[in-house]
C-alpha positions in Angstrom: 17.0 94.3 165.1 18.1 95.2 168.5 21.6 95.7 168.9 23.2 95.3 172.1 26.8 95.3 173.1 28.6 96.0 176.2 29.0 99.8 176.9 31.2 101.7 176.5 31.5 100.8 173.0 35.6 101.2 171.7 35.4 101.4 168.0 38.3 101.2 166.0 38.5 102.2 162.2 41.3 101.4 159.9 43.6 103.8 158.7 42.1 103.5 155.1 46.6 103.4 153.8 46.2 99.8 152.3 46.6 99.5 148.4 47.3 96.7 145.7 50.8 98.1 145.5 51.8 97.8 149.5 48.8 95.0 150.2 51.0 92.4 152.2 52.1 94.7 154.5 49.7 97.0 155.0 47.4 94.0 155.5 49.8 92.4 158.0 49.6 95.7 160.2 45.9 96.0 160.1 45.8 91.9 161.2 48.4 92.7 163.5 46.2 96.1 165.3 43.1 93.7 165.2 44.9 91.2 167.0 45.3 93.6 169.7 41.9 94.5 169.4 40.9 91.7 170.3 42.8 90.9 173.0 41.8 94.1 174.8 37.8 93.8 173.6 37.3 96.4 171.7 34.0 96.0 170.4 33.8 97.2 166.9 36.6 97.2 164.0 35.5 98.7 160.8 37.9 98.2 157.6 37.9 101.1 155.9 40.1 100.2 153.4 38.7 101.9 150.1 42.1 101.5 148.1 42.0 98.0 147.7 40.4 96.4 145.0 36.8 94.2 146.0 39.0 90.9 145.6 41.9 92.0 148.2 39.2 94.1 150.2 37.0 90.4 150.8 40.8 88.5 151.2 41.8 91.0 154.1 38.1 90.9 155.6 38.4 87.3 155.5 41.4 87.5 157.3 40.3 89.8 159.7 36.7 87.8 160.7 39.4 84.3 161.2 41.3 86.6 164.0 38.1 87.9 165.6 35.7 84.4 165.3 34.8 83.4 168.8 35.8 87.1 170.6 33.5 89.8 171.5 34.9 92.1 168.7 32.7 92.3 165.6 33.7 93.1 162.2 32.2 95.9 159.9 32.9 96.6 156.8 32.8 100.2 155.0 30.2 100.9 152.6 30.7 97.1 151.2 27.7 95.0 152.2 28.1 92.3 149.9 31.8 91.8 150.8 30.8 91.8 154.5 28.6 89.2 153.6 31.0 87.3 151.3 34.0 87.5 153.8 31.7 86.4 156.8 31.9 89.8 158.5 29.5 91.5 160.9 28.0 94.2 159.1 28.8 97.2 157.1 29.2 101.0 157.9 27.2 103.6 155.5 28.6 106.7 154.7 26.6 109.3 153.0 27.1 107.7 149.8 26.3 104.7 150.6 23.0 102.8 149.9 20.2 103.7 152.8 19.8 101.9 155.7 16.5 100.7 154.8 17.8 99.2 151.9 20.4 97.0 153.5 18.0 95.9 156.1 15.4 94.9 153.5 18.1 93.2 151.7 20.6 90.9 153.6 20.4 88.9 157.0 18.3 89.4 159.7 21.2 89.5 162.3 23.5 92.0 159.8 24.9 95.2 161.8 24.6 98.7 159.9 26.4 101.5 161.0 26.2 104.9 160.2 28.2 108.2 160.0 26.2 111.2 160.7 27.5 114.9 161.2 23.5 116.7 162.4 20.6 115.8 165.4 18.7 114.9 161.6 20.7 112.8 160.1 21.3 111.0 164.1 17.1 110.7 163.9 17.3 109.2 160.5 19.4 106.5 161.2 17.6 105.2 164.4 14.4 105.4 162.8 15.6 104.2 159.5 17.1 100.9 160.3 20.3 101.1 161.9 21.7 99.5 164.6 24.0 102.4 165.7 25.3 105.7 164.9 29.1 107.3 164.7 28.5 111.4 165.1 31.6 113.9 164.9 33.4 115.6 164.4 33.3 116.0 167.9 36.9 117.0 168.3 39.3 118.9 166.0 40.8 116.3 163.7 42.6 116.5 160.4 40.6 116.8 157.3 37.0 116.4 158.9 35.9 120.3 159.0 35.1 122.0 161.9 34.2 120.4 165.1 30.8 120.1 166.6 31.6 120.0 170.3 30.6 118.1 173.4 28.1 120.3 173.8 26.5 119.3 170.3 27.1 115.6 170.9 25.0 116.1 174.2 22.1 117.9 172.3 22.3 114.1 169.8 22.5 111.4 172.8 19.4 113.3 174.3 17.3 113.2 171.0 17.2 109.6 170.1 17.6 108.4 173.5 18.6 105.0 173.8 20.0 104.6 170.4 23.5 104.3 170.3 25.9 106.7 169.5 29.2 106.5 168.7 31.6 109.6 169.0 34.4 110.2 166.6 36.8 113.0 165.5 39.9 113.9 167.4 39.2 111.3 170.5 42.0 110.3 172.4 43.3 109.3 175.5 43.1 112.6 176.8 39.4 113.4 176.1 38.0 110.1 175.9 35.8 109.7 179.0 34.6 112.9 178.4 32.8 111.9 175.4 31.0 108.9 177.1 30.0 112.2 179.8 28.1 113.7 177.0 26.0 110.5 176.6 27.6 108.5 174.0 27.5 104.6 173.9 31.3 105.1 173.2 34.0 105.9 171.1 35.8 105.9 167.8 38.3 106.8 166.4 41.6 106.0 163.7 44.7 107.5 165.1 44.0 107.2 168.5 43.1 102.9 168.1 46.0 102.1 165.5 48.6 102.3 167.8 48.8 99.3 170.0 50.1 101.0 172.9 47.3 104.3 172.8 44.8 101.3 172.1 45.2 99.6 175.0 45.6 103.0 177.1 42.2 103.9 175.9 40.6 100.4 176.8 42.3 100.3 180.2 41.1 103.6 180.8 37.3 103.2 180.0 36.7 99.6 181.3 38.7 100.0 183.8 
């Protein structure tokens, strides 16, 4: 399929903290970010809650796709297709460990959005040739726990190779460095710490669509 959103893309992924043990909560602050999402168009939220349990996971999905229905904000889910599907979400975001592209395009709707992280120009090819709608590259920034970063200058080199497939950066964007990303060539950006804060989120919106 041919996915097209309005540019640039503002991507936000959940901060992955939700368990069984604090699910109320926890849930009611990732409804609560989303809410904000939406109200300043971010175009992409991805639940990246791998804690949770596939029943509360498809609950707080479900929860998530009522708050977004009828907005421009689309719902992904991490690595779960079949709760995506279940829960009435957009699509689903692959990690390396997560079935290929191919295999989710073969298998569920038409319409379904599939993400996918990549770290390499290759693995960047591979998803636009193998199925995906769009791909999140980084490190591009430093950022805690995600290795060294590649650089602008490396995200450049990406954009140019596969051309009009979108790419998403990610890794230590905020609203300091944001526009420089979408400089390089990227279709946008992502990011956790930067877009879970309501206040920084709707810095960063104002700032790129403004």
């Amino acid at each position: 399929m041919t996915f097209r959103i309005e540019k640039p893309i503002i991507y936000l992924i959940t901060k992955g903290e939700a368990t069984e043990a604090n699910f109320a909560a926890a849930g009611r602050q990732i409804l609560d970010i989303v809410q904000v999402a939406v109200d300043e168009g971010v175009s992409l939220v991805q639940l990246r809650e791998k804690q949770l349990s596939a029943r509360s996971l498809c609950e707080l999905t479900a929860a998530v796709v009522e708050i977004t229905r009828g907005s421009a904000t689309r719902v992904l889910v991490n690595d779960r297709a079949d709760i995506a599907v279940a829960a009435g979400a957009d699509g689903v975001h692959l990690t390396a460990n997560s079935l290929p592209a191919q295999v989710i395009r073969k298998s569920f709707p038409r319409d379904f959005l599939v993400g996918v992280s990549t770290h390499s120009i290759n693995e960047a090819v591979d998803a636009a040739n193998g199925g995906a709608d769009l791909a999140v590259f980084g490190p591009v920034f430093e950022s805690p726990g995600k290795g060294d970063p590649s650089g602008l200058a490396a995200l450049s080199a990406v954009c140019t190779e596969v051309g009009s497939f979108p790419i998403i950066g990610l890794g230590g964007i905020d609203l300091a460095n944001c526009e420089s990303v979408l400089a390089a060539g990227a279709s946008g950006i992502a990011a956790i710490r930067a877009l879970n804060d309501s206040v920084a989120l709707r810095s960063v919106a104002k700032k790129l669509r403004r």
